[in-house]
Structures are given as C-alpha cells and as structure tokens.
C-alpha positions in Angstrom: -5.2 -27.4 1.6 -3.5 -23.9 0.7 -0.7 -22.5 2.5 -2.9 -20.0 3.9 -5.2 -22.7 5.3 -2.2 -23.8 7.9 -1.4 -20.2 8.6 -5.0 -19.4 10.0 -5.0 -23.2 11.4 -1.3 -22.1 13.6 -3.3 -18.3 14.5 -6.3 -20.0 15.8 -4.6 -22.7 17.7 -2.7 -20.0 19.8 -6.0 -18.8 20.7 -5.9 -15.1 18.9 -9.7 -14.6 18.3 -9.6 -11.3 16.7 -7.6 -10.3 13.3 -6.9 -6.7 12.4 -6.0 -6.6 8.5 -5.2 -4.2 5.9 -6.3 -6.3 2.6 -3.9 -6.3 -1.0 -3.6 -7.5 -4.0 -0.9 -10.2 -2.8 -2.3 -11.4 0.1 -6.2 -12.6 -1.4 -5.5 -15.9 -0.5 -5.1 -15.3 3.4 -8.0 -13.2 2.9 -10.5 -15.7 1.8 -8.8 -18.3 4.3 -9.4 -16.2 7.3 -13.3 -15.3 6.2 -13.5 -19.3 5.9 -12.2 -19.3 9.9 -14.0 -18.5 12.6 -11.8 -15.7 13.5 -13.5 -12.4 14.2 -12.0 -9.8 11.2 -11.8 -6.4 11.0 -10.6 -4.8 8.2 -8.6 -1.4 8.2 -9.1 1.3 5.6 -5.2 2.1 5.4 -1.8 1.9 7.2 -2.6 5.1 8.9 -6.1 3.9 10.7 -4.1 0.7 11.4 -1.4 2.3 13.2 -3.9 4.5 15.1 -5.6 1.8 16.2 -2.8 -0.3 17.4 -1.6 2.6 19.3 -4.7 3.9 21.0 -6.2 0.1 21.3 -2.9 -1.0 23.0 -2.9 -4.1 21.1 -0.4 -6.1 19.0 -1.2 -6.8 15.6 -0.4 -7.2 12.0 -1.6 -5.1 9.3 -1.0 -7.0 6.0 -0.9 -5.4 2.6 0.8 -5.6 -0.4 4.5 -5.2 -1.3 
C-alpha cells in the first residue's frame, strides 16, 4: 500500500465526500489513489478557478499542485 493509499483512507474516514484538486506533476500518486476511492473529484483548471470557487462556494478545501 502507497503512502497515498492511507492519506485517501484518513480523508474518507472523516467523512469528506467531495475533493476539489488542482493536479501536478508531484502529486500523480494521490491522483491515481483518489480516482481508485470512492470520493467524488473535481478537478480545477488553475489556482485562480480554485480560489474562486472556494470563495464563492464557501467551502474549505485544498487545491494541490506542484512545488
């Protein structure tokens, strides 16, 4: 089991259901664990749609990308 594995294992266990990412280069491996989850993903286009969402969606989120 990958790191990434446990890390979608914790998110689901504290019942999140939806997961609002910004997909890199670094980060493929929580990628392809959360599309093996049965988490419902939506991906952002860039940093500025995912702040625009977060702001007018009044949620808390996320947005991963690459360093």
């Amino acid at each position: 089991m990958k790191v990434s594995d446990y890390i979608v294992q914790y998110i689901e266990s504290i019942e999140i259901k939806n997961v609002y990412y910004l997909s890199g280069g670094m980060i493929m491996h929580l990628v392809n664990s959360l599309q093996n989850s049965k988490l419902n993903l939506i991906p952002m286009l860039n940093e500025e749609d995912a702040e625009w969402f977060k702001i007018k969606a009044k949620i808390k989120f996320i947005p991963f990308t690459t360093i």
